[in-house]
C-alpha positions as a printed Julia matrix, in Angstrom:
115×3 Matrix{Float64}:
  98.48  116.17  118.83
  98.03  115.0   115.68
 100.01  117.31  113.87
 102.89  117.08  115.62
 106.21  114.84  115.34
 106.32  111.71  112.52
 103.1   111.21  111.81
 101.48  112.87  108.65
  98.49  114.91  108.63
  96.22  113.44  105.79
  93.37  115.74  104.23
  90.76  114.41  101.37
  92.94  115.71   98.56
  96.66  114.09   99.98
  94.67  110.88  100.73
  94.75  109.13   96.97
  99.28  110.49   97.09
 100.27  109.8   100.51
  98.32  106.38  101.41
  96.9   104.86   98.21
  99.56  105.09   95.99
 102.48  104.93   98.52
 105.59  102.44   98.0
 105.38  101.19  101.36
 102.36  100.15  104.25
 100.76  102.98  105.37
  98.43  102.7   108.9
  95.66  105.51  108.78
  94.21  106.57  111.74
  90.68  108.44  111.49
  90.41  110.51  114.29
  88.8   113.86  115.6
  89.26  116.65  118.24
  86.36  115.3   120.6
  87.13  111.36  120.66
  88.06  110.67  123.69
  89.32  107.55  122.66
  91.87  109.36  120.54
  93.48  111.25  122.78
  94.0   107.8   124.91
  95.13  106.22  121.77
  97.74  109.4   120.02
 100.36  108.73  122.08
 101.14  105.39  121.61
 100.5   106.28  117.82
 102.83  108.97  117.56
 105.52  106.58  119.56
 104.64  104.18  116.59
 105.04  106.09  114.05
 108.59  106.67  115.31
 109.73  103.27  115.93
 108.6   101.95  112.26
 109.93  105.29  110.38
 111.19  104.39  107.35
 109.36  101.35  107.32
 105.64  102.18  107.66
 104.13  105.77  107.12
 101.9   106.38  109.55
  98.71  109.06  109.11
  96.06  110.84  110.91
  92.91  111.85  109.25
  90.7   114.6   111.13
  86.62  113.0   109.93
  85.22  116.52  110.91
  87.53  118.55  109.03
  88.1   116.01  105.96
  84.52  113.83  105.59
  85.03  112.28  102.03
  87.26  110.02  102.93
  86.07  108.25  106.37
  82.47  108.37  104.29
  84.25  106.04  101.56
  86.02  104.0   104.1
  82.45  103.38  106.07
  84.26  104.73  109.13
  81.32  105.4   111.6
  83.48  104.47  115.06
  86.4   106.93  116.3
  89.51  105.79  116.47
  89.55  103.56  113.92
  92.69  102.28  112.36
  93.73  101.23  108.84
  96.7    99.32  107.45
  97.04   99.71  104.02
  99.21   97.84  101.83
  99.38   98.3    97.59
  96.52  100.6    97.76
  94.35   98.09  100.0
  92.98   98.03  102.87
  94.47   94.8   104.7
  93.24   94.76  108.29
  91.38   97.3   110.64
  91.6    98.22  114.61
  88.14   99.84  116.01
  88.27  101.76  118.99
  90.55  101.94  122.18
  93.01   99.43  121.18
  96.04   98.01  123.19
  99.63   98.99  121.6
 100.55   95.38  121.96
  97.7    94.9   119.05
  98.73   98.12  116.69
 102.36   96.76  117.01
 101.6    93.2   116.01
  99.62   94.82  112.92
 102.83   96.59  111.76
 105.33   93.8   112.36
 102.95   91.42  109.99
 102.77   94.35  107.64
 106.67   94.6   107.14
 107.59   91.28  107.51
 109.23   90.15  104.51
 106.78   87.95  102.33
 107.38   83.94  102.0
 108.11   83.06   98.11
């Protein structure tokens, strides 16, 4: 599930590329095969990552296949959810979270900012 569609399969070595260094907010969801939680939650991710394409890049990290990362991140629940933005970590979801929530994360995250 999570390699299919718009969202992008992260490993250890795209991580630093694809979310830190990336031009726009990135959400990156740390996941694995036996959360159950995930597979509740990938859905409504994937149908995410398609309705803010082009505005937010949305990835999935696999914790058992890729561990540096979630280790650096303190990630010790499954799913947990990241918004990045510059390079920083700007807010967080834990666990089975309602759409309504990830969705209200994003909008904030591409709002334009107030000068």
């Amino acid at each position: 599930m999570a390699d299919a569609g718009t969202c992008v399969p992260l490993t250890d070595q795209t991580f630093q590329t694809v979310v830190l260094e990336s031009p726009q907010p990135v959400l990156v969801v740390f996941w694995a095969e036996w959360s159950g939680a995930w597979h509740l939650i990938a859905p409504a991710i994937e149908a995410l990552a398609e309705a803010f394409r082009g505005q937010v890049t949305v990835g999935t990290l696999d914790v058992a296949e890729h561990p540096q990362t979630p280790s650096r991140y303190g990630i010790r629940t499954l799913p947990t959810l990241l918004f990045f933005q510059d390079g920083k970590v700007g807010d967080q979801l834990v666990g089975l979270v309602a759409r309504a929530e990830i969705t209200a994360k994003l909008q904030a995250l591409t709002r334009p900012s107030e000068a």
